[in-house]
C-alpha positions in Angstrom: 117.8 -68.6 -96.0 119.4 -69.7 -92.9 123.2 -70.7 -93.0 122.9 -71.0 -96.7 119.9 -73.0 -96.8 116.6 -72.7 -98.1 113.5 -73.2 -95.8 112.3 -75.6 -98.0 115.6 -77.8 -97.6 115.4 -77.0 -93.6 111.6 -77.7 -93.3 112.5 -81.1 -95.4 115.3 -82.3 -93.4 112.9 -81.2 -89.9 110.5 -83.6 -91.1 113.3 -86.4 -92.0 114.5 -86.0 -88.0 110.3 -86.0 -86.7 109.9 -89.6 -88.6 113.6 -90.9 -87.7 112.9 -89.8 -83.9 109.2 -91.7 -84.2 110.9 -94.7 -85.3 114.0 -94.3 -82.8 111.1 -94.6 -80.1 109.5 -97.6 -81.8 112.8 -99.7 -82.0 113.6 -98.1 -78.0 110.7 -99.9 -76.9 110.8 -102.8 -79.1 114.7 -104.0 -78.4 115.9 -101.6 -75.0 118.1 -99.9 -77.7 117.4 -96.0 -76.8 116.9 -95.4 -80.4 120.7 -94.5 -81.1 121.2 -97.3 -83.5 119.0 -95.4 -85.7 119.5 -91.8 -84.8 123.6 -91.7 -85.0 123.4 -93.2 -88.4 120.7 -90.6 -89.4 122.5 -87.6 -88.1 125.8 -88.5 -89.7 123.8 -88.1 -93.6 122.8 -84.5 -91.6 126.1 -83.6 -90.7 127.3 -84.1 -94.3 124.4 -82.1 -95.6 125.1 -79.2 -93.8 129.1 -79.6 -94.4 129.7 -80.4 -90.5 133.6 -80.2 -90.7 134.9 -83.9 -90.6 136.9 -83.5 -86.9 133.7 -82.8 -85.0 130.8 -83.7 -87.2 131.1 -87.4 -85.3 131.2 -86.3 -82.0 128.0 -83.9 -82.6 126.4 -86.7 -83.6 126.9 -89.2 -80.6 126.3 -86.0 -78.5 122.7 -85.4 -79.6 122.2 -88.8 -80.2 122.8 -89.0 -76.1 120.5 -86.4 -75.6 117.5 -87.8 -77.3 118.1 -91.3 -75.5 117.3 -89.4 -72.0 113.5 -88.3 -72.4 112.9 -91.8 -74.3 114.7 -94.1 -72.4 111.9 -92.5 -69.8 109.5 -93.3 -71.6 110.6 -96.9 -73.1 111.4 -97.9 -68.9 107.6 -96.2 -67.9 105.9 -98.5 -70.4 108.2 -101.7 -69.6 107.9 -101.3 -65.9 103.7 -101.4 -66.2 104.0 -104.9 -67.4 106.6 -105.5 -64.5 109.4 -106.6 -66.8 112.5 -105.0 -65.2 115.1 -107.2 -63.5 115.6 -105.1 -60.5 118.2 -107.3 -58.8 120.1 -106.4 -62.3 119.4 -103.0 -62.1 120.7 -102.6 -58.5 124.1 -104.4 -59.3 124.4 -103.0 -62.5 123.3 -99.3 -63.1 126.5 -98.0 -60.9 128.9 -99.2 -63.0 127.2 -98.3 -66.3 127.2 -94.3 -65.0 130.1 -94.6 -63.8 131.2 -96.1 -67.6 129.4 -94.0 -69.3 130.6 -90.5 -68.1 134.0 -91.8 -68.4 133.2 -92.4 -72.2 131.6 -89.0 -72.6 135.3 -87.6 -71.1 137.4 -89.6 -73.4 135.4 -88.8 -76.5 137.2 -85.4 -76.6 140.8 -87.4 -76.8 139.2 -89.7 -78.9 137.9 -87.8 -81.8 135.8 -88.6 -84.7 137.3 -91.2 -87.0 137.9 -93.0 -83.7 134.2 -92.8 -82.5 133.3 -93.9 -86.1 135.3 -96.9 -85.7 133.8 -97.9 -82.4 130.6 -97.6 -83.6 131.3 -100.0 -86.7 133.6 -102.8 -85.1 131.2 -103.2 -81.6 127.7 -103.3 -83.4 129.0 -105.9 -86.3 130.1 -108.4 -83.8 127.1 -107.9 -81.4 124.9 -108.1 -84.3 126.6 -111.2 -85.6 126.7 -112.8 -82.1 123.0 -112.3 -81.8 121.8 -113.6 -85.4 123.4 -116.8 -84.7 120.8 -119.7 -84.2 122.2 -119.8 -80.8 123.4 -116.7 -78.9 126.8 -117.7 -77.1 125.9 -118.9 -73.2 128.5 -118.0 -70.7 126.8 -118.6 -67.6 123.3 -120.1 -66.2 122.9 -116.6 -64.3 124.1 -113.1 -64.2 126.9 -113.1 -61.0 126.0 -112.1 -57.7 130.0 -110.2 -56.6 129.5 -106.7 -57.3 133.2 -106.9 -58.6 132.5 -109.4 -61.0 128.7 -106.6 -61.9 131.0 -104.3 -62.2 133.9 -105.7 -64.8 130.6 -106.1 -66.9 128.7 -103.0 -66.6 131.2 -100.5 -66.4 132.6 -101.5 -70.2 128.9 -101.2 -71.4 128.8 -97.8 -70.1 132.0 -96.7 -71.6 131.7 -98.7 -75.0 127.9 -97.0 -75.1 128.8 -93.8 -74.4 131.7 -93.7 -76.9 128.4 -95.0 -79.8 125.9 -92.6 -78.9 123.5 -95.2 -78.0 121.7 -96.7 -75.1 122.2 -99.7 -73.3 120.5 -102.0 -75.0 122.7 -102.7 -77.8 125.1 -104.4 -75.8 123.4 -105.0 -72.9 121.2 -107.1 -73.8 123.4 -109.8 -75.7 125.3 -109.3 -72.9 122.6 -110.2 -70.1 121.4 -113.2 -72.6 124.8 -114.8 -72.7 124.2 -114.4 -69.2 120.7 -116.2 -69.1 118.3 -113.7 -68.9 115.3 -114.2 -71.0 115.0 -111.3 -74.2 112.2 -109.9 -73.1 113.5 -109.3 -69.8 116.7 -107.8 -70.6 115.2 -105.6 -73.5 113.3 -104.1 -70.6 115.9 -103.5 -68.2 118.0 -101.9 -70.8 115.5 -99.3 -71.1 117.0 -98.2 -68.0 120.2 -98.1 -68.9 119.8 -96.3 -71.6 119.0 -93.2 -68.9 121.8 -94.2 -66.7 124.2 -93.9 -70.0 122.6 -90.8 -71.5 122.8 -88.7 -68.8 126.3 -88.7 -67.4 127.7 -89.6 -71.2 125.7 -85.8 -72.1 127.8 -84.0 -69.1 130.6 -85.2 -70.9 130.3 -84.5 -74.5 129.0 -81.1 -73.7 133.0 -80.5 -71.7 134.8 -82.0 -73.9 132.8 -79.8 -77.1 132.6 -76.3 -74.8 134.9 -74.4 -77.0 135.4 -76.0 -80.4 135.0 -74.3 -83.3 132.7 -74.8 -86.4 129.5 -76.4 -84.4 126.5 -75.4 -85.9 123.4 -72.8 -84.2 121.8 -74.2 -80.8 125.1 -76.4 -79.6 125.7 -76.7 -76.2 128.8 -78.2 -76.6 129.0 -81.5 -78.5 125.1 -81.8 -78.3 122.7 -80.0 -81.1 120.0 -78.9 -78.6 117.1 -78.1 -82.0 118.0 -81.1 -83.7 117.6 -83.4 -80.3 114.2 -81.8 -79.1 113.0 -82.7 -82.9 114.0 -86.2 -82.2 112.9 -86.4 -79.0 109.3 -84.7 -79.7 108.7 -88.1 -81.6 110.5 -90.7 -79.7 108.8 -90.2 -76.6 105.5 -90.7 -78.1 106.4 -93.9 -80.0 108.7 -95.7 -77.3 105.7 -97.4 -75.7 104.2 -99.0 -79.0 107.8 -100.2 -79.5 107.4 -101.7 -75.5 104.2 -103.6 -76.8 104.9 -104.6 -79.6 108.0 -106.0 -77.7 106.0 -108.2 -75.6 103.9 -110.1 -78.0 107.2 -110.7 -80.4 108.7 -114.4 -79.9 112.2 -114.3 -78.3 113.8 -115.4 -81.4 112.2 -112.8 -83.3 113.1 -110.3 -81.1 117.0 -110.9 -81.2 116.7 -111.2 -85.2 115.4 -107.9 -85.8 117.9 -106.3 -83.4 120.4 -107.9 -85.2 119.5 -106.5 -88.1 119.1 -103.4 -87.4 122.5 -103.2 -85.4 124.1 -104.9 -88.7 123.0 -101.9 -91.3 123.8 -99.2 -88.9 127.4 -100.8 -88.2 128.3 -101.0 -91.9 127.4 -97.7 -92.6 129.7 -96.4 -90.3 132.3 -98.6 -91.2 132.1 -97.4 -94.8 132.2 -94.2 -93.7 135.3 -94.4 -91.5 137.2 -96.5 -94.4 136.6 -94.0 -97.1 
């Protein structure tokens, strides 16, 4: 028995993490997404299981979910960059910002708290995924703009907002960039970027802001579960690039439909959860 579980409920809920972090890798590759949208949602039914209390069972959650998105945002960007599908110019104007955003969102999370991460979570990924299953995604400009000012009013929210969700860039930067004109299959790939430059700053923060709180469970390095996130990761890695192919020989309208979808389900689960 370990913390009053069997091995057979531990062994069980092991193997529920290897297959959630082999799909998390699939649908990092696929839409530029990190795999959070699928890992936070995951980890919250874990947290209940093993009676996580309710103030800090949210922010272990985004914590770890950070931590996976590092090693398979790696290996999402390796596979993407071999077919030469990253926007550089994009990259250089934007990745700044989003670290900058991003460790500033791991900070607040401590002021924050749970609930108020839940909520985040919810409201952002309904409207992004609404916005994207329209027929036609909202067009704000013919290109994205070339002031690092006006870069930065965009990428530093995307930072912030994804580091507050536990997820990687992609889930709002890449409605973002196609409002802004970039093909899908583009800005799926330059997201997989993003998804480190979020990760890793947005990881320095939720393990501050957890260092001393009481009632985190065996292996946390402050808001971050290190056993549950190499479990995660040990899959994601491995399936991120099939996710990157399969990517490229979706159609583009495809592509924003199943990322609506996905961002839809995991957005009303955490709005239910937050209501109730």
């Amino acid at each position: 028995m370990i913390a009053g579980f069997s091995i057979t409920v531990l062994l069980g809920l092991t193997i529920g993490l290897l297959i959630t972090g082999a799909i998390a890798g699939v649908l990092a590759g696929l839409l530029g997404v990190g795999g959070g949208i699928v890992i936070v949602p995951v980890l919250v039914v874990v947290a209940e299981i093993f009676n996580i209390p309710d103030d800090i069972a949210m922010l272990l959650v985004v914590g770890t979910s950070l931590a996976t998105i590092i090693p398979t945002s790696i290996s999402s960007a390796r596979a993407h960059n071999k077919r030469g599908a990253i926007d550089r110019d994009i990259l250089r104007g934007w990745t700044l910002a989003i670290f900058l955003g991003a460790l500033a969102g791991g900070i607040a999370s401590k002021f924050i708290g749970a609930n108020g991460l839940t909520l985040v979570f919810g409201v952002v990924a309904l409207a992004v995924s609404i916005n994207l299953a329209l027929p036609r995604t909202l067009t704000l400009a013919a290109a994205p703009p070339a002031s690092r000012l006006s870069q930065g009013a965009i990428a530093l929210p995307i930072g912030f907002t994804s580091a507050l969700m536990g997820i990687g860039g992609g889930t709002l930067s890449v409605p973002v960039m196609s409002m802004l004109s970039v093909p899908v299959h583009r800005a799926v790939a330059t997201a997989s970027v993003f998804g480190l430059a979020i990760a890793l700053p947005a990881v320095c923060g939720f393990v501050w802001a957890g260092w001393d709180a009481p009632g985190r469970p065996p292996g946390s390095l402050g808001f971050v579960n290190l056993p549950a996130a190499i479990v995660l990761f040990s899959m994601s890695v491995l399936t991120a690039p099939h996710g990157a192919k399969i990517a490229h020989l979706l159609e583009p309208r495809k592509l924003k439909l199943a990322f609506a979808i996905f961002l839809a389900i995991s957005a009303l689960r955490m709005l239910y959860k937050a209501m109730t």
